[in-house]
N, C-alpha and C positions, 0 to 999 in steps of 0.2 A: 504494500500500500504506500509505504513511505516513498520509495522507488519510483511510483506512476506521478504521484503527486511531484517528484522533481523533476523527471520528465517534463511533465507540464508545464511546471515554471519556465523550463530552461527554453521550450520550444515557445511559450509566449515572450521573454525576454528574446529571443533572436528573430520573432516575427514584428514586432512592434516600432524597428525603424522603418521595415519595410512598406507598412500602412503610415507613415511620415511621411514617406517620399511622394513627392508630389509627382503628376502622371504623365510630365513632360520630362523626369527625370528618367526614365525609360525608354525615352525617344533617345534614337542614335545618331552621335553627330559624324557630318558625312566632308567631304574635305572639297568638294566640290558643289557649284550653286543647283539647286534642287529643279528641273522641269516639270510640266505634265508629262512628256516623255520618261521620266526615270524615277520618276515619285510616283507606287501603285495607288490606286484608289485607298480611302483610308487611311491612309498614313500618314506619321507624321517625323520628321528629321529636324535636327539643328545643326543649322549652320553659321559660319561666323561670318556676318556679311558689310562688317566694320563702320555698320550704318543704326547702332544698338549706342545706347549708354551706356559708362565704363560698369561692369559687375552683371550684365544682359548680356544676351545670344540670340539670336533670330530663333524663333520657331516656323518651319516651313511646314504648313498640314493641305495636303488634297481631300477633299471632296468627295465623298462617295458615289456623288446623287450629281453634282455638275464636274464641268472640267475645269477645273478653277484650284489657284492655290491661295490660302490667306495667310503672311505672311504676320505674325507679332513677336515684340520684343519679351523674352521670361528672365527669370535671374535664373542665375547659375548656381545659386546657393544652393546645397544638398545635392549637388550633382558631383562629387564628389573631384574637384579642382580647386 
């Protein structure tokens, strides 16, 4: 019993930054500027498009539903840099 209950703990102490992280912090940053050609539907990438505020990153996301990219600036905080 003692055993499951540390378990526990230890797998909620290692899941708990991951529900921190914010859901742009999963997006992959890509070294190159993002198209409708090379960006799938869905998706979203950051890139550095030297057009952000100092501590920001471009967020590049497509569209499911049009052909269109919308481009916003996110902070990079918890993105681990």
């Amino acid at each position: 019993m003692y055993r499951m209950s540390m378990i526990a703990l230890s797998v909620a102490a290692l899941l708990k930054p991951l529900a921190a992280t914010p859901a742009y912090a999963q997006s992959r940053t890509v070294t190159t500027q993002p198209t409708l050609q090379t960006l799938p539907p869905g998706r979203a990438v950051l890139f550095d498009n030297k057009k952000c505020p100092a501590g920001q990153i471009a967020r590049y996301a497509r569209s499911k539903m049009k052909d269109q990219i919308s481009i916003r600036c996110v902070h990079i905080t918890g993105l681990g840099k």
